[in-house]
C-alpha positions as CSV (number, residue, x, y, z in Angstrom):
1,X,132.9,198.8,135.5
2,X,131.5,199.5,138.9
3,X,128.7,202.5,139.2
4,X,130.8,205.8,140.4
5,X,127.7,207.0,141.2
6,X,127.2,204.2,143.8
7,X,130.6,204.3,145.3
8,X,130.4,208.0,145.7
9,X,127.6,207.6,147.9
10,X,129.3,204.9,149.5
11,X,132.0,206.6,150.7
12,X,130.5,210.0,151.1
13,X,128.0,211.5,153.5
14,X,125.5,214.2,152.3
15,X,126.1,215.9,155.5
16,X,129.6,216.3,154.9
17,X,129.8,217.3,151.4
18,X,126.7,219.9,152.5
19,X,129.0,220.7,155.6
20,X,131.7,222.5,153.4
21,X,129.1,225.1,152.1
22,X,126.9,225.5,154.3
23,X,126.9,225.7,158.8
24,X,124.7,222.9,159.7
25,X,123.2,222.8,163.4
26,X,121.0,219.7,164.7
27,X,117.1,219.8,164.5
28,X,115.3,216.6,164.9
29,X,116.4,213.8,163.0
30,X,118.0,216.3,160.3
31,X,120.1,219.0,160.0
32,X,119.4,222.4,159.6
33,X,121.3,225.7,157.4
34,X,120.9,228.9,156.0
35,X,119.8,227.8,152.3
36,X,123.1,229.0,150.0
37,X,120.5,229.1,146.9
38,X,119.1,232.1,147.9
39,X,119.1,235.1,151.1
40,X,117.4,234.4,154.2
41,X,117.7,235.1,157.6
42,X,115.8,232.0,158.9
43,X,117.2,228.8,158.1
44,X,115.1,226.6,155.8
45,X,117.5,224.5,154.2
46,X,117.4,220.8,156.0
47,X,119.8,217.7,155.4
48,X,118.6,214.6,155.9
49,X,121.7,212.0,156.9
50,X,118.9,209.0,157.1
51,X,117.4,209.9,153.6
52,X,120.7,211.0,152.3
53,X,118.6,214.5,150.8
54,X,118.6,218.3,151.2
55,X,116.2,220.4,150.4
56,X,115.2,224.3,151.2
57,X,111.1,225.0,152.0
58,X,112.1,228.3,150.8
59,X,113.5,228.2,147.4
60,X,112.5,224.8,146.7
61,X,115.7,223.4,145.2
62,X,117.3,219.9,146.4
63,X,118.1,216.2,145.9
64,X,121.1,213.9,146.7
65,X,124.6,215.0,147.1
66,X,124.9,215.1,143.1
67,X,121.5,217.4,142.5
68,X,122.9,219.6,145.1
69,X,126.7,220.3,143.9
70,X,125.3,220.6,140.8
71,X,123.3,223.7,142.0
72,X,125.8,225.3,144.4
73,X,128.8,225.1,141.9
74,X,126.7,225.9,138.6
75,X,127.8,222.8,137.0
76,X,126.5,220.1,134.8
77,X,126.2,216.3,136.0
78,X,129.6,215.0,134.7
79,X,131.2,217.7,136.5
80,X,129.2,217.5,139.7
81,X,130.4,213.5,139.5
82,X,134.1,214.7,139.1
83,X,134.0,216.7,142.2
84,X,132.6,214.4,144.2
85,X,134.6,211.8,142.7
86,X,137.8,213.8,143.8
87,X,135.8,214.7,147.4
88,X,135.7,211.0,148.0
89,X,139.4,210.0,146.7
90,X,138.3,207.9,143.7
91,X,140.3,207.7,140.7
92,X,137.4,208.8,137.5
93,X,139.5,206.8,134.9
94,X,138.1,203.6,136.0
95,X,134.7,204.4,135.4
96,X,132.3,205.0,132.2
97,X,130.0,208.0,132.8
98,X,126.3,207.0,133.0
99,X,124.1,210.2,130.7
100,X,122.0,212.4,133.5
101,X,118.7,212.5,133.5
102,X,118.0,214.7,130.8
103,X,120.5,213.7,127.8
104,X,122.6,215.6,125.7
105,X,120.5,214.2,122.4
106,X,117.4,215.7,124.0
107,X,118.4,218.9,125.2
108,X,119.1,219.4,121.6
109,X,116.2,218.4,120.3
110,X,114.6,220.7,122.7
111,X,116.8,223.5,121.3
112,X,115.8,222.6,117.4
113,X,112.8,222.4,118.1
114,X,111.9,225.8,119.4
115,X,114.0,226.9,116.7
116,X,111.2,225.5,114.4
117,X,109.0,227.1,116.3
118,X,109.9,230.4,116.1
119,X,110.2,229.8,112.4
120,X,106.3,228.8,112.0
121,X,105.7,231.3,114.7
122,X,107.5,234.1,111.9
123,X,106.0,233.1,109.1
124,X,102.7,233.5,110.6
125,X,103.6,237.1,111.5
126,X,104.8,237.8,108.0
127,X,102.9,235.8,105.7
128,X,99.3,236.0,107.2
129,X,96.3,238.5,106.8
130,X,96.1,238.1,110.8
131,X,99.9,238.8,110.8
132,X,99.3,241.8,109.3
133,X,97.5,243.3,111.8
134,X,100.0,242.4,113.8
135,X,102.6,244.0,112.4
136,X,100.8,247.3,112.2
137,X,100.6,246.9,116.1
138,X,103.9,246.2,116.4
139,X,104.4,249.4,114.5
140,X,102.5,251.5,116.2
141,X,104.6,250.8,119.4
142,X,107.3,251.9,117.9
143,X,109.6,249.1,116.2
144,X,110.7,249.0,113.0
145,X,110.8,246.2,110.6
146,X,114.5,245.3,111.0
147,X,114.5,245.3,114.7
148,X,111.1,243.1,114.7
149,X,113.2,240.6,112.5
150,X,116.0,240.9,114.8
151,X,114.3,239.9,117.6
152,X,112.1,237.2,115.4
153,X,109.3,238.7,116.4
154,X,106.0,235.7,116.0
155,X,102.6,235.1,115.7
156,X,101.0,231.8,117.4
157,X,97.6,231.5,115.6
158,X,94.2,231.8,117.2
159,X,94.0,227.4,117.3
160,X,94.7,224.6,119.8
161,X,96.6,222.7,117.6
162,X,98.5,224.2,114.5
163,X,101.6,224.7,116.5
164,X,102.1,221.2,117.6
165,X,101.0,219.8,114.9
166,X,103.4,221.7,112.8
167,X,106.4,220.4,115.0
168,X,104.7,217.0,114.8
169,X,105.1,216.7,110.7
170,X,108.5,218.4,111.7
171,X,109.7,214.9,113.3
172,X,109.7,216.2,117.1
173,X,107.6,213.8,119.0
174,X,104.7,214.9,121.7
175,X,106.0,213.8,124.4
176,X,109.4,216.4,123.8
177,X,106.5,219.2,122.3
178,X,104.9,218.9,125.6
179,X,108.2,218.8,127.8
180,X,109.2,222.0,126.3
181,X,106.5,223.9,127.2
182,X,105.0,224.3,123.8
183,X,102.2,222.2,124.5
184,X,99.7,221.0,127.0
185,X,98.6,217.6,127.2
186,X,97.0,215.0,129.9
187,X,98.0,212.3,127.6
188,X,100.9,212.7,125.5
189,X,100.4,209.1,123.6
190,X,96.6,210.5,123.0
191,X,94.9,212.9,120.9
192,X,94.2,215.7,124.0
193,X,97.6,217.6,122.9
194,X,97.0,221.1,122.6
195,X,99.0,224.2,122.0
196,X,100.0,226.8,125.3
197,X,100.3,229.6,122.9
198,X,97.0,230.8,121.2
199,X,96.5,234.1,119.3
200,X,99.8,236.0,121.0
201,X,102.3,238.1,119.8
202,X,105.3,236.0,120.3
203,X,108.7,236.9,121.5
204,X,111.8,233.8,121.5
205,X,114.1,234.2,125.0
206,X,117.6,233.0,124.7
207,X,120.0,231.9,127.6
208,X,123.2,233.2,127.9
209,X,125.3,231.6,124.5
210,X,122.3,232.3,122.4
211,X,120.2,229.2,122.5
212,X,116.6,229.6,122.1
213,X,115.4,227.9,125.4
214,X,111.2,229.4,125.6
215,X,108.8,232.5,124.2
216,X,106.8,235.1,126.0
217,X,103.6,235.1,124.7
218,X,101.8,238.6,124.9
219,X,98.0,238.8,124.6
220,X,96.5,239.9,122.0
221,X,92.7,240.0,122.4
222,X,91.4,242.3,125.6
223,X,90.5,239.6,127.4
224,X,93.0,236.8,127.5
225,X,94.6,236.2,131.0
226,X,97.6,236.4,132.0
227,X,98.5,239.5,129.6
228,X,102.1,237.6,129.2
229,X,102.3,233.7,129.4
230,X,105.7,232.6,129.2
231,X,107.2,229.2,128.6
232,X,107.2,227.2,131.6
233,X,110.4,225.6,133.3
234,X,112.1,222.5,131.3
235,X,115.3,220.8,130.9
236,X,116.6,223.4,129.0
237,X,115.3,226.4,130.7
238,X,114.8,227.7,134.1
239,X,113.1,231.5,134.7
240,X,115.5,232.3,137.6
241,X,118.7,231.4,135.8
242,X,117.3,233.6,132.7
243,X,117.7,237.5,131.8
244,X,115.7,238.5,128.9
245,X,118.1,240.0,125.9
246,X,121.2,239.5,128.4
247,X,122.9,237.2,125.1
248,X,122.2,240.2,122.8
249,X,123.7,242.0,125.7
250,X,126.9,240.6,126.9
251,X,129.7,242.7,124.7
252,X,128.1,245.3,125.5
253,X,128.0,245.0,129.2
254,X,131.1,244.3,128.9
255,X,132.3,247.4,126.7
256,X,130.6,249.7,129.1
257,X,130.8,247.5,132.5
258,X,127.6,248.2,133.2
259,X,123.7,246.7,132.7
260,X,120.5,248.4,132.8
261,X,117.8,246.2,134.5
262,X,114.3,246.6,132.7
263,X,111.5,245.0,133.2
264,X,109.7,243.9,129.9
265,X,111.0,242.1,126.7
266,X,109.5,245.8,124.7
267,X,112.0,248.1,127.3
268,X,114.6,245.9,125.6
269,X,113.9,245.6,122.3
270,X,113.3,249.5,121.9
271,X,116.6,250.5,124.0
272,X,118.7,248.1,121.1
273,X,116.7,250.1,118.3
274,X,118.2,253.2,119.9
275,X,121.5,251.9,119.7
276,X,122.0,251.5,123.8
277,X,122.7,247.8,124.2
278,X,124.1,247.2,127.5
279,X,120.2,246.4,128.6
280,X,118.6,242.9,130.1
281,X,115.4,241.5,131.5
282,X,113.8,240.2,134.9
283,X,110.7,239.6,132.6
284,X,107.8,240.8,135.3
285,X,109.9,238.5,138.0
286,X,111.7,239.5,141.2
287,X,115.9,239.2,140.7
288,X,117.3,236.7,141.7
289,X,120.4,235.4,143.6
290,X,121.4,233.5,140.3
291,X,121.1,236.5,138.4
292,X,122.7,238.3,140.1
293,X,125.8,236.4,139.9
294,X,125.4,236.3,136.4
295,X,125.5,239.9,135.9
296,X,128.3,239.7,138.0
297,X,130.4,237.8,135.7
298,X,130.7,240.9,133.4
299,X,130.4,244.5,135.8
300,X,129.8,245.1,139.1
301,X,128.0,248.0,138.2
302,X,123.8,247.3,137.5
303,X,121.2,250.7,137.2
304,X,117.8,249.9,137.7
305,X,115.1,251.4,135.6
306,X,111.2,249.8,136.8
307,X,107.9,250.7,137.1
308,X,107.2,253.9,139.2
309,X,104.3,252.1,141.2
310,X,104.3,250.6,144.4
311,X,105.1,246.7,143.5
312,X,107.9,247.8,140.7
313,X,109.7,250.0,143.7
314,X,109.5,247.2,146.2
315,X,110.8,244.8,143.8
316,X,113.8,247.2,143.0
317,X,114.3,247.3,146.6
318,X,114.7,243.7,147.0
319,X,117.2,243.6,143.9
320,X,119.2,246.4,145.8
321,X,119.7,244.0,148.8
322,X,120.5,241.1,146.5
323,X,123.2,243.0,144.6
324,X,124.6,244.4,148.1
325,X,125.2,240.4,149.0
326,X,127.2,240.5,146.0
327,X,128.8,244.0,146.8
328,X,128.0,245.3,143.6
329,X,126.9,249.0,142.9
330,X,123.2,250.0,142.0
331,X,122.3,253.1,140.3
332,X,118.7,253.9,139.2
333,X,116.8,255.7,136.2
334,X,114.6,258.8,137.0
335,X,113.0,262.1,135.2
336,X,110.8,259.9,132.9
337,X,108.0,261.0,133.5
338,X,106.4,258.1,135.3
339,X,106.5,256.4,131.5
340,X,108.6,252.6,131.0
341,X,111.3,252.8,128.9
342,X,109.6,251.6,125.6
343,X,107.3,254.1,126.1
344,X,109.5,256.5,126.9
345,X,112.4,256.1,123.9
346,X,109.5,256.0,121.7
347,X,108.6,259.3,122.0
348,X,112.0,260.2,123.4
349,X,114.6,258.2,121.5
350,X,117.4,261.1,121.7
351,X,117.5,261.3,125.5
352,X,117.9,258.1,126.5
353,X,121.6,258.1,126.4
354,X,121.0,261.1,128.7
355,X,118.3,259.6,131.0
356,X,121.2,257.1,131.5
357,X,124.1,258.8,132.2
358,X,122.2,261.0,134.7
359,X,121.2,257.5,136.8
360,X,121.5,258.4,140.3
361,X,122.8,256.1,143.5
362,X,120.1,253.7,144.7
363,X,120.5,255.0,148.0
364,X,120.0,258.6,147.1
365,X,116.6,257.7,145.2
366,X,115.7,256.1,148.7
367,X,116.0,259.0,151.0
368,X,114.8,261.4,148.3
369,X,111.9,259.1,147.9
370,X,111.3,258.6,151.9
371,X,112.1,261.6,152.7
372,X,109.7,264.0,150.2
373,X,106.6,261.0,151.7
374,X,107.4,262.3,155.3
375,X,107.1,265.6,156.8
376,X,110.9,265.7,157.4
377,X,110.6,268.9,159.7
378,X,108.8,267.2,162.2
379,X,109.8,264.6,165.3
380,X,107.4,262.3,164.4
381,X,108.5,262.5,160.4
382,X,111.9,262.6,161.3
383,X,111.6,259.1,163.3
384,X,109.1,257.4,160.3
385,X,112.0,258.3,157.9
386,X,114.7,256.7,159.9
387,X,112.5,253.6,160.4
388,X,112.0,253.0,156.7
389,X,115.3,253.8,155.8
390,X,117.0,251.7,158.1
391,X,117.0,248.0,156.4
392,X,119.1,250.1,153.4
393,X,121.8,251.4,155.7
394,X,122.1,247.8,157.3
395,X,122.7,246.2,154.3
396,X,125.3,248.8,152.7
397,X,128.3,247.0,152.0
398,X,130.2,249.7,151.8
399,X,131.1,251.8,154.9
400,X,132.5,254.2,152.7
401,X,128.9,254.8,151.3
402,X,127.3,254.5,154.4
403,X,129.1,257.0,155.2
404,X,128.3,259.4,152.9
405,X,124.7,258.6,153.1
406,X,124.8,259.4,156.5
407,X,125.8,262.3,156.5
408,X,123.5,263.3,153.4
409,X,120.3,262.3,155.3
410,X,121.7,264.2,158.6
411,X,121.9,267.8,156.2
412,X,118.0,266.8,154.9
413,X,116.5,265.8,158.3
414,X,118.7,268.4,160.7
415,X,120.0,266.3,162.6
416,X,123.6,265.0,163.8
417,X,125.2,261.8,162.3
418,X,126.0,260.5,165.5
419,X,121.6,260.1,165.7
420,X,121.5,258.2,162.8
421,X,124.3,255.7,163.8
422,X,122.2,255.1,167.1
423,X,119.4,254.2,165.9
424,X,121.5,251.9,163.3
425,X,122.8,250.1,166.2
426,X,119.7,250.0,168.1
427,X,118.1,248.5,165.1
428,X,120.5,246.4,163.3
429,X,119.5,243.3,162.2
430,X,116.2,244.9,161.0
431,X,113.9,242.6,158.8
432,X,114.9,243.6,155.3
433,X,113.0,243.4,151.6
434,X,114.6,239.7,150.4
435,X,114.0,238.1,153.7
436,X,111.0,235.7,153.0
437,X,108.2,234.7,155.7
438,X,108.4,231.4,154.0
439,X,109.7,229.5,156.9
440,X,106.4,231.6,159.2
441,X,104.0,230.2,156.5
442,X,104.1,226.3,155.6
443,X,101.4,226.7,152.9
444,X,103.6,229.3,151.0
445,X,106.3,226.3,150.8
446,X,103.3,224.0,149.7
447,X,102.9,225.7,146.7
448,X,105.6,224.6,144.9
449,X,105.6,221.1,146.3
450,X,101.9,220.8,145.1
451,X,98.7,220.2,147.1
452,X,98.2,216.4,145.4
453,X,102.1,215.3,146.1
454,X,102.1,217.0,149.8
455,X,98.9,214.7,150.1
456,X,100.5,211.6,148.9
457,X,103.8,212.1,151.0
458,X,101.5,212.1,154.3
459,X,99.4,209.1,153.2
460,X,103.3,207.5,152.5
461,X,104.0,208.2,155.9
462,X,100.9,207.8,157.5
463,X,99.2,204.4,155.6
464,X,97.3,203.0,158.3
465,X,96.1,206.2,159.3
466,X,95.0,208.4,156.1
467,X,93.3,205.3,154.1
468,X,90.4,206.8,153.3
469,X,91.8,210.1,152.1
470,X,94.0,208.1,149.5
471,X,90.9,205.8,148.4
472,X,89.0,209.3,148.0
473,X,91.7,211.1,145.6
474,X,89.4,211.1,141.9
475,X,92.0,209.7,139.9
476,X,89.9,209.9,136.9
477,X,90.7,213.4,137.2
478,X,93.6,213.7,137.4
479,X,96.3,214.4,134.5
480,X,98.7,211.6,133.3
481,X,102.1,214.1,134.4
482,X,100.4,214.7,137.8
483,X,99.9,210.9,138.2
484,X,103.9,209.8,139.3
485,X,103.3,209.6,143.1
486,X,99.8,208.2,143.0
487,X,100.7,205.5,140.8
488,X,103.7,204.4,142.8
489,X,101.4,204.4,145.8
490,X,98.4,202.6,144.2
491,X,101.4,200.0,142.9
492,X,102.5,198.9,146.0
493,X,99.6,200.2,148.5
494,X,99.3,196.6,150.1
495,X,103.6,196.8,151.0
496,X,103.1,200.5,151.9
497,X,99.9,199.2,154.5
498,X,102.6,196.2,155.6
499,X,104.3,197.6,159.0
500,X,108.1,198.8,158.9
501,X,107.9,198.0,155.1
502,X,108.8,201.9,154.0
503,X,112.1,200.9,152.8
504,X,111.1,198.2,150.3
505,X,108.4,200.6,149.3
506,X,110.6,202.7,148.8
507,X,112.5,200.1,146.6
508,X,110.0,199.8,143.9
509,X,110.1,203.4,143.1
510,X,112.3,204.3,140.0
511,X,115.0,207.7,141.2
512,X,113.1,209.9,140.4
513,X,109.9,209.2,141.7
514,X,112.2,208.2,145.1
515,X,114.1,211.5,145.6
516,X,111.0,213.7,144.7
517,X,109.1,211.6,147.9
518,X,112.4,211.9,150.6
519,X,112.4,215.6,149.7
520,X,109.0,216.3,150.3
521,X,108.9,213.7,153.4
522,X,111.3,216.2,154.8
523,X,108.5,218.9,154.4
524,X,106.2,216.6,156.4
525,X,108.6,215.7,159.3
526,X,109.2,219.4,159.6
527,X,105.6,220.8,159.8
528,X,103.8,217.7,161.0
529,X,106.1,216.0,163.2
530,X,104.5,216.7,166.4
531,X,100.6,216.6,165.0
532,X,98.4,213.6,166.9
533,X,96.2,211.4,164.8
534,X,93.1,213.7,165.1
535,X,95.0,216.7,163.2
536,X,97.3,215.0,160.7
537,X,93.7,213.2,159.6
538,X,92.0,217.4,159.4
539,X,94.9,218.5,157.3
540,X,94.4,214.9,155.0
541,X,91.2,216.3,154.7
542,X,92.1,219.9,153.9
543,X,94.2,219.1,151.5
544,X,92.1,216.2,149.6
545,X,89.2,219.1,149.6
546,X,91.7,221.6,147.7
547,X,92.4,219.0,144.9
548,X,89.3,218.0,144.4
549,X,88.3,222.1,144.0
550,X,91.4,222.3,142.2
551,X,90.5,219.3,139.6
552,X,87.1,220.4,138.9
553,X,87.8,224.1,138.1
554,X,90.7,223.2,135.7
555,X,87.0,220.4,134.0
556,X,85.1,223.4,134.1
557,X,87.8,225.5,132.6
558,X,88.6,222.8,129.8
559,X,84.9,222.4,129.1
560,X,84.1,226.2,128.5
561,X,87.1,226.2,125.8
562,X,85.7,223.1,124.2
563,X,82.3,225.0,124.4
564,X,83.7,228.0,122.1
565,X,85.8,225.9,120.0
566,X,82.5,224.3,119.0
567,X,80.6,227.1,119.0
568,X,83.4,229.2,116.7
569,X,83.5,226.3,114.1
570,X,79.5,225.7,114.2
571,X,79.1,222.4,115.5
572,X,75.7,223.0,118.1
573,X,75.3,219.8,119.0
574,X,78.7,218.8,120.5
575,X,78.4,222.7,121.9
576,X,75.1,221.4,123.6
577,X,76.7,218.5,125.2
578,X,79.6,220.1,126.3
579,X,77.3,222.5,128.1
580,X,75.0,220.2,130.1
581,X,78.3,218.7,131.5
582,X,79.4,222.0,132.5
583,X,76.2,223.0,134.3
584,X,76.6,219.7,135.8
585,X,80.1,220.3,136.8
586,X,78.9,224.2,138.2
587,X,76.2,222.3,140.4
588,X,78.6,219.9,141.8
């Protein structure tokens, strides 16, 4: 059978298939769109017809034609290939399905195993004297016993290796321990495994049918940083397609047609206890696009309940916009006395129902807000109000509403609607709260990408000119997961050097490895295309001397946990060594 895979490609143009979602207009050698993964106002979503790639500098997400249908049509790899397949006019019953990158056996091994997890992470809650202590905390907040079983509630123990180890005698090998997130390693064929989750409370997050996909971790002693750690992405879990609680959720969303947007995995947890189950997630992130769309699934209708400081209102703000996209309707919780919900139902758990059914439009908490932070009876208040209300009106969907609000704002200020309307028309277009200054700021994109493959990508496309800088990168220090692009360039450095060789450079890279390089070469034709020789060899240098910053912290950050590992379990002399080699490290 021939590869369908191949013949797509044959027959089909990225550029095209992109074409049908997305306007494309001509910059450079590539192609360049509003990115349909997320809101912007300034394209950052290029197509590449030479590479046969797209990728967005915003949002991060591309690949080939495949990666990308995938992502715009929510679909798994079999069903991206039958599109396509159909696209392209092939007939599917000729060809035998090769598995995707990530199989079907391992995505369920990733499943079980967490599963396990939460098991050991249980019975260290409930059968332990440390557990105990625990549980009286848990207590304290509020929860009762049922509820903490519910929510299987955990305990990962104060050690950097029980966990794994446990999963280990289990029958889960590192390598898929590490993948998931569970734990850390620079070589998972070696001994230096160790466990992400030390001494935290530890809560299990589902995706949408129920599968246990990752954990929040809280802290537990006063000075472990970040307060919540939570699983990192994998193949069977992605932060931005995830709303905490949202499977616990669903009927009732559904039952009520509405959701209440919370914050933290305890706001949750204590709204179920209460009996109010219509209640999801964003986990301490920003909405996003995706789940928004997911929310929309069940109601169009979403109240917002977040922190009473300046970050959670600005982030509420931004979710406002986002649901407006979707033309959905957006109500908010007040009169809680500046308190989250946890805190709140614990102390109120009768009223709120009540808080809740007294939600208010988002749009009136704006101008109440604006307006009582202005001194609305003067010209000058009068025009700062207008100006920071502004972005909302523009992106009302609904002229009905705008309407309204209109002529609500015109009673509180004194004015005449017909003002307001000017200035909307004077200002449209207005920079709102989801557009990102992304595209303004390259190194924002660079984060994502990562200084050490950025680095790489230039030296691909630059061999003769950034030799030194790639002779200079301290592989020793580097971790084996961080090692993918080095290695294919250390491979094949003498065909790289080799003049109008890119291609069959290019050739000895497995897919992976191959796509990950075009995508971020389109980063580097973008924002170093027009650099000379003298400034493409400064920003080699910039970004060599970040790594190697980078590299030794993360030593020096190893070494001082090796330091109280020895020290907690007595051993002087290997806490001796340890610190020489960190003062050595510290003078460096």
């Amino acid at each position: 059978m021939s590869d369908i895979v191949g013949d797509i490609k044959a027959r089909l143009n990225i550029e095209d298939v992109v074409a049908q979602y997305v306007r494309l207009k001509p910059s450079g050698r590539n192609l360049k769109g509003l990115c349909p993964f997320h809101q912007e106002k300034t394209p950052s979503f290029m197509v590449s017809p030479e590479k046969q790639i797209a990728y967005c500098f915003g949002c991060h997400k591309g690949g080939d034609m495949i990666n990308f249908i995938e992502e715009v049509e929510g679909v798994e790899f079999k069903d991206a290939i039958t599109i396509l397949a159909d696209k392209a006019g092939i007939d599917m019953a000729q060809y035998t399905l090769s598995e995707p990158k990530h199989s079907t056996s391992e995505k369920s091994d990733l499943y079980a195993m967490h599963e396990s997890a939460a098991s050991f992470y249980e019975d260290m809650l409930w059968k332990t004297e440390k557990g105990e202590k625990v549980l009286a905390y848990l207590r304290n907040r509020g929860l009762n016993d049922e509820t903490i079983r519910t929510f299987h509630f955990g305990l990962a123990p104060d050690s950097f290796d029980k966990t794994h180890l446990y999963l280990v005698k289990q029958g889960y090998s590192r390598k898929h321990i590490v993948l998931s997130g569970i734990a850390i390693s620079k070589n998972t064929q070696g001994d230096s495994v160790y466990d992400r989750f030390r001494a935290r409370l530890m809560i299990p997050i589902y995706d949408t049918v129920g599968r246990m996909v990752g954990f929040g971790g809280r802290a537990l002693k006063k000075d472990d940083q970040p307060k919540y750690l939570n699983s990192p992405d994998s193949p069977i879990y992605r932060k931005s397609d995830v709303l905490y609680g949202y499977n616990f959720a669903k009927d009732s969303v559904k039952k009520e047609d509405s959701i209440i947007l919370v914050e933290g995995y305890f706001d949750v947890i204590m709204s179920h206890q209460t009996g109010v189950k219509n209640v999801a997630a964003t986990s301490g992130t920003a909405l996003t696009p995706q789940q928004v769309k997911l929310i929309k699934r069940f109601t169009k209708n979403m109240i917002f309940s977040f922190d009473t400081d300046k970050a959670g209102i600005e982030a509420a703000k931004r979710g406002f916009e986002l649901a407006q996209h979707e033309e959905m309707n957006v109500r908010v919780l007040h009169n809680m006395a500046a308190k989250d919900p946890a805190d709140f139902i614990k102390d109120n758990p009768d009223q709120w129902s009540t808080i809740i059914n007294n939600s208010i439009p988002f749009m009136q908490f704006c101008i109440d807000e604006v307006v009582s932070s202005h001194n609305n009876s003067s010209l000058q208040g009068k025009k700062k109000i207008l100006a920071e209300l502004n972005p909302f009106f523009q992106i009302l969907s609904s002229s009905f509403e705008k309407d309204y609000f209109v002529r609500e704002l015109a009673q509180k200020l004194d004015i005449k609607e017909v003002v307001i309307y000017d200035e909307l028309k004077k200002k449209k277009g207005h920079r709102t709260y989801t557009q990102s200054d992304n595209q303004k700021k390259p190194d924002t994109a660079t984060k994502k990408i990562g200084t050490l493959d950025l680095l790489l990508t230039l030296i691909i496309e630059y061999p003769a000119l950034l030799e030194k800088e790639f002779a200079a990168i301290p592989e020793k220090m580097l971790e084996e997961n961080e090692k993918s692009i080095y290695n294919a360039v250390k491979d094949n450095y003498n065909l790289l050097r080799a003049e109008g060789k890119r291609k069959e450079f290019l050739a000895c890279l497995n897919d992976e490895i191959q796509q990950r390089v075009e995508m971020i070469s389109l980063f580097v034709d973008e924002v170093y295309g027009n650099y000379n020789e003298h400034m493409l060899q400064e920003e080699a240098q910039k970004l060599l001397d970040k790594i190697i910053k980078r590299l030794l912290n993360r030593q020096k950050r190893t070494l001082s946990a090796r330091i109280r590992e020895a020290e907690k379990n007595g051993d002087t002399s290997t806490a001796k060594e340890l610190l020489v080699k960190l003062q050595q490290l510290m003078s460096s």
